[in-house]
C-alpha positions in Angstrom: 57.6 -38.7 -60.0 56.9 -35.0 -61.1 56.7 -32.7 -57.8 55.0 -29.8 -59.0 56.3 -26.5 -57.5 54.4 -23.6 -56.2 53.6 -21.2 -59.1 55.7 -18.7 -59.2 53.9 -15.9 -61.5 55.3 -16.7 -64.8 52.5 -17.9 -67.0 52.6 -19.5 -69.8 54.1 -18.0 -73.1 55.7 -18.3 -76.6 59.1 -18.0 -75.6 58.9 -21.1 -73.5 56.8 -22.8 -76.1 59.3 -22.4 -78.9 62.2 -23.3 -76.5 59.9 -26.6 -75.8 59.5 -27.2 -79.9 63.2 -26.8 -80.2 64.2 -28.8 -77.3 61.5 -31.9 -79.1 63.2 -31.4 -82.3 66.6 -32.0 -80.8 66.4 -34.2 -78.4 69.1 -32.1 -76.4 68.6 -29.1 -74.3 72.2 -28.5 -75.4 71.6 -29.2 -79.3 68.6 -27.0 -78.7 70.8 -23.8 -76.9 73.0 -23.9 -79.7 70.4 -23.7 -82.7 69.0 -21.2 -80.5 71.9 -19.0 -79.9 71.4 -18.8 -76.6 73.0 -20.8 -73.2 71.8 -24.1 -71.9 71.1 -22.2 -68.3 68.6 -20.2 -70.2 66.5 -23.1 -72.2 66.7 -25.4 -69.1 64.9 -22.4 -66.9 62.6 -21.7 -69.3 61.8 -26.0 -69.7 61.4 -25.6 -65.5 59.1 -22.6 -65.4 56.9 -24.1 -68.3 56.4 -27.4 -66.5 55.7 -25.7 -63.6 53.2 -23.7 -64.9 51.4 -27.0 -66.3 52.0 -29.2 -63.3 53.6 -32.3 -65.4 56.8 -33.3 -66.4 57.8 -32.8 -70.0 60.2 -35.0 -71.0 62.2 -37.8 -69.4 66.0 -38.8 -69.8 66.8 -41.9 -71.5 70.6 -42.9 -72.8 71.5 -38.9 -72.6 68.5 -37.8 -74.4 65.8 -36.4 -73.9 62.6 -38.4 -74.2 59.1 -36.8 -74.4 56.5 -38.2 -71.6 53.2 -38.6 -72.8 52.1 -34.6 -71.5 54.8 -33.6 -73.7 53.7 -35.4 -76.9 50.0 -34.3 -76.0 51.9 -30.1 -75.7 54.4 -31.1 -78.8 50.8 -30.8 -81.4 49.2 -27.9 -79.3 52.4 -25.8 -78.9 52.6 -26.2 -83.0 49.2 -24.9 -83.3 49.8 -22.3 -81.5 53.4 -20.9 -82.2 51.9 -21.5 -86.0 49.0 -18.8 -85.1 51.8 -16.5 -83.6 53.9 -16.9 -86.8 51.3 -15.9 -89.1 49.4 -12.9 -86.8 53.7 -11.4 -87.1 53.3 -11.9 -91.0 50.1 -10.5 -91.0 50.7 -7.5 -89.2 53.6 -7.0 -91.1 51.2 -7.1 -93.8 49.4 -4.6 -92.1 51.8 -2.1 -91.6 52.7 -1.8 -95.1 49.1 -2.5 -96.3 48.4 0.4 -99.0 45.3 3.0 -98.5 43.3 5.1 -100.5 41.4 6.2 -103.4 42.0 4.9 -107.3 39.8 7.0 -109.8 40.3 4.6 -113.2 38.7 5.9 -116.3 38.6 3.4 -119.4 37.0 2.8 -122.5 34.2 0.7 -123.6 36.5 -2.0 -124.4 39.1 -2.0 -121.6 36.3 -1.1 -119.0 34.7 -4.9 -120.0 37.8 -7.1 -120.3 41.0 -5.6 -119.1 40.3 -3.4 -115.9 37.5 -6.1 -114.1 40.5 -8.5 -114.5 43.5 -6.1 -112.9 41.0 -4.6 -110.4 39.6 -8.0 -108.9 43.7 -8.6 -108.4 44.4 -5.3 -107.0 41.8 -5.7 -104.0 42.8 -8.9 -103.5 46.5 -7.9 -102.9 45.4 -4.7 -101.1 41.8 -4.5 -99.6 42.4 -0.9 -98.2 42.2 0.5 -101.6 39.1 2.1 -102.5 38.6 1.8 -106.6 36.4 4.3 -108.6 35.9 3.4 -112.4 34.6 5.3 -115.0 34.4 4.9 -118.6 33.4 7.9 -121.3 35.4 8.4 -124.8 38.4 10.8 -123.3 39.7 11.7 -119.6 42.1 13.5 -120.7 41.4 16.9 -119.1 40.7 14.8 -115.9 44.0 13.0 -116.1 45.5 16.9 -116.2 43.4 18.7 -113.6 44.1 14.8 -111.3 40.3 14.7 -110.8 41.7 10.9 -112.6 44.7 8.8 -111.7 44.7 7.0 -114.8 43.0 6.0 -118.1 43.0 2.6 -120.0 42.3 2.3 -123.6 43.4 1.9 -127.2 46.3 4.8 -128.4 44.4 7.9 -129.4 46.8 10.3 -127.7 50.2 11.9 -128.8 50.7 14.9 -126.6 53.3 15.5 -124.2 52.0 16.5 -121.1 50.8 12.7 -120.2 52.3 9.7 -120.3 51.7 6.9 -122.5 52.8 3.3 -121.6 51.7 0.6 -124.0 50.6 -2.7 -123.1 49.5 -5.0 -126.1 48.9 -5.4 -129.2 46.0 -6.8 -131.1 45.4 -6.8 -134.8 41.9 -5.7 -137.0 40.3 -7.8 -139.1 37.4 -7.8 -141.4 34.0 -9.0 -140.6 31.1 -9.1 -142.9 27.6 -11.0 -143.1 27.6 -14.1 -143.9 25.0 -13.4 -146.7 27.8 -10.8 -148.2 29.4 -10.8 -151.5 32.5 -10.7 -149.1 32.1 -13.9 -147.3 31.7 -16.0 -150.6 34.8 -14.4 -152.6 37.6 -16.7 -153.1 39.7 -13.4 -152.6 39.1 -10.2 -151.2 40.5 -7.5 -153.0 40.1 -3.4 -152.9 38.0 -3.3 -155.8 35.7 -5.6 -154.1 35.2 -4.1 -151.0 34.5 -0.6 -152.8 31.5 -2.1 -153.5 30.4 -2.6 -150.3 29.4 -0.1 -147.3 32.5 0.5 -145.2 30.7 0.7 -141.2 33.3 2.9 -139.7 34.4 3.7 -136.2 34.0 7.5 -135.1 37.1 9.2 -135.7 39.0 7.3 -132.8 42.6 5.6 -133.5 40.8 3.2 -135.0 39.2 4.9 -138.0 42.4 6.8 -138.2 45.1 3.2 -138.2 42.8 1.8 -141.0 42.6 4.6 -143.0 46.2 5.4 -142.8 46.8 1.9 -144.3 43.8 1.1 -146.2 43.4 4.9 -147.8 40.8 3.4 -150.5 38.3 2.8 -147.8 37.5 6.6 -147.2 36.0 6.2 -151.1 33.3 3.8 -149.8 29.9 4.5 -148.6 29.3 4.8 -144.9 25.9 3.7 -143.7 27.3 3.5 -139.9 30.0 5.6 -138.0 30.2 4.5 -134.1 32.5 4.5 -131.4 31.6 1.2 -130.2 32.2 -1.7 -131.7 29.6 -3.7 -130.6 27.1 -1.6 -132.5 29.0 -2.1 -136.0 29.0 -5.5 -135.3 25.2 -5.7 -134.7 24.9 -3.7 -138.3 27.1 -6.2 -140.0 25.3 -8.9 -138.8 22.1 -7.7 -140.5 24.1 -7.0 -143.7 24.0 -3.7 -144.1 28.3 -3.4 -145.0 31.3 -4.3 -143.5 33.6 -3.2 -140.9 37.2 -3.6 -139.5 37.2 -4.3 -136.0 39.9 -5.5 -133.0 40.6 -9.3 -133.0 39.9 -9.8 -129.6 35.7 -9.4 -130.5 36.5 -12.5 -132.3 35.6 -14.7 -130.0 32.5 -13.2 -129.8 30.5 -12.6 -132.7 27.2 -13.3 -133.1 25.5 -15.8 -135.9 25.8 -14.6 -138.8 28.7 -12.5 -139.1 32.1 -13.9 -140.7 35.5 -13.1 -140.6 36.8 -14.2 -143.8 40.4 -14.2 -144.9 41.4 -10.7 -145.4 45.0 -9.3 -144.5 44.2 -5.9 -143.1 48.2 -4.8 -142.0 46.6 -2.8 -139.3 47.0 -2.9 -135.2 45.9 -0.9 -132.7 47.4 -0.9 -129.2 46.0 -0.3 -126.0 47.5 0.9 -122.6 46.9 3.6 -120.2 48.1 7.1 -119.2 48.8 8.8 -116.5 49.7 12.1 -115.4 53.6 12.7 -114.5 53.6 15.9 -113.3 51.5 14.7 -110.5 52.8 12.5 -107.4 52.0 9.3 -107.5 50.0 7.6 -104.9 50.2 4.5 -103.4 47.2 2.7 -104.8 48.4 4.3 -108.3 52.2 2.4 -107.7 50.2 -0.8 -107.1 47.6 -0.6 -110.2 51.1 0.1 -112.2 53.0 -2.6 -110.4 50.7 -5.0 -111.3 50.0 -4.1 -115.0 53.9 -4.2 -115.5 53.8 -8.0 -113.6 50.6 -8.7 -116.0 51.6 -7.2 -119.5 55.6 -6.8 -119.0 55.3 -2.7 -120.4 57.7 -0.5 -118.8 57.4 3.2 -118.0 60.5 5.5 -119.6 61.2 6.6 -116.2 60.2 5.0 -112.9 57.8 7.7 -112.3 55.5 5.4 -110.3 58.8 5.0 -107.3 58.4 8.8 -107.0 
């Protein structure tokens, strides 16, 4: 029978609790001393001062081991719970301590601000709810990106200076789209003497205008009913017939009824990434946004800037 002792001040706590797990899992206050690094003297007081403070005996010897009594298998599920809890608060103020702060202007462009930065950003708070995002989107940042009013800017390649830097992140080829109800949708063959029949809808001078160009040169000869910067717009002209246009693959998936892409090799890509400014120091919720692009797309920066 269990003669509970007079409390002696020493209440309850996880030291004694993990001793207890380690003691069930071992069956051996000696087994349990050595896993623990520690002496037998020192797991057996602790064992005494816990069933002390609980007023029931914890285990019971049977052939040299150490059996658990029914209070201890009733402690064995509760003491799991809660050394579990004390495990993850350590982890989680772990987390805490290192846990990132701060502002993140983004600027982007109408195509990157719809499918590329909701994606990285919705990641990026996940990972790191203490940074506080700010996205923009207009045609250039660049004088933002220089004065560091801007951290960084995604889009498609339209800049070749030296004072930012560039990192690339994909790929993604133009095709042609046209009406369905165009002379281009029903030719068994597209050729450059057809399509200088038709009106060319042009982006704005943009990398864009300027990739297509550069390798279809034939295409500045053609009429131009539409110049735009967005994409969506030329699409909505081609729809209602009124020319053709060369656009990004990845609006492929989305065209409306009555516009076609027909079989047309245009040789042209444009690729998008983002810039940032590397003259300026980079701050901890910029290392992250760049951490996790390089995790998502695999693009490298020439120098680790970003560790700076």
């Amino acid at each position: 029978m269990y003669k509970k002792q007079k409390r002696r001040g020493f209440p309850v706590n996880f030291i004694q609790l993990a001793y207890f797990r380690k003691v069930m899992e071992c069956g051996s206050v000696t087994q349990a001393a050595r896993q623990l690094c520690i002496t037998q003297p020192a797991v057996s007081k602790q064992l005494r001062q816990l069933e002390d403070e609980l007023g029931c005996r914890l285990f019971d010897r049977s052939g040299g081991r150490l059996v658990p009594t029914p209070a201890g298998e009733f402690l064995r599920e509760r003491a799991g719970a809660l050394l579990a809890g004390f495990e993850n608060l350590q982890a989680e103020m772990s987390s805490f301590r290192h846990r990132i702060f701060g502002r993140l202007c983004i600027g982007c462009g109408p195509y990157t601000s719809g499918n590329v930065v909701p994606d990285l950003l919705t990641e990026l708070i996940r990972r790191h709810p203490g940074i506080e995002p700010s996205v923009r989107e207009k045609d250039s940042f660049l004088a933002d990106l220089k004065n560091g009013s801007l951290d960084i800017m995604f889009g498609i390649q339209g800049y070749d200076g030296e004072e930012l830097l560039y990192v690339p992140m994909y790929r993604n080829r133009l095709v042609l789209i046209c009406s369905v109800l165009s002379p281009l949708a029903k030719a068994p063959e597209i050729t450059p003497e057809l399509l200088a029949k038709e009106p060319f809808l042009a982006h704005s001078y943009d990398s864009i205008r300027s990739t297509v160009f550069r390798n279809m040169p034939y295409l500045q000869k053609n009429r131009f009913y539409v110049e735009s910067r967005y994409t969506t717009t030329l699409i909505a002209y081609v729809q209602r017939n009124l020319g053709f246009s060369i656009i990004p693959d990845y609006y492929l998936g989305s065209l409306p009824p009555g516009v076609a892409a027909p079989a047309f090799e245009t040789g042209c890509s444009v690729e998008t990434g983002f810039l940032t400014n590397p003259d300026r120091m980079f701050s901890p919720p910029l290392q992250a946004m760049i951490g996790l692009v390089r995790e998502k797309y695999g693009c490298h920066m020439e120098n680790d800037r970003e560790k700076s």
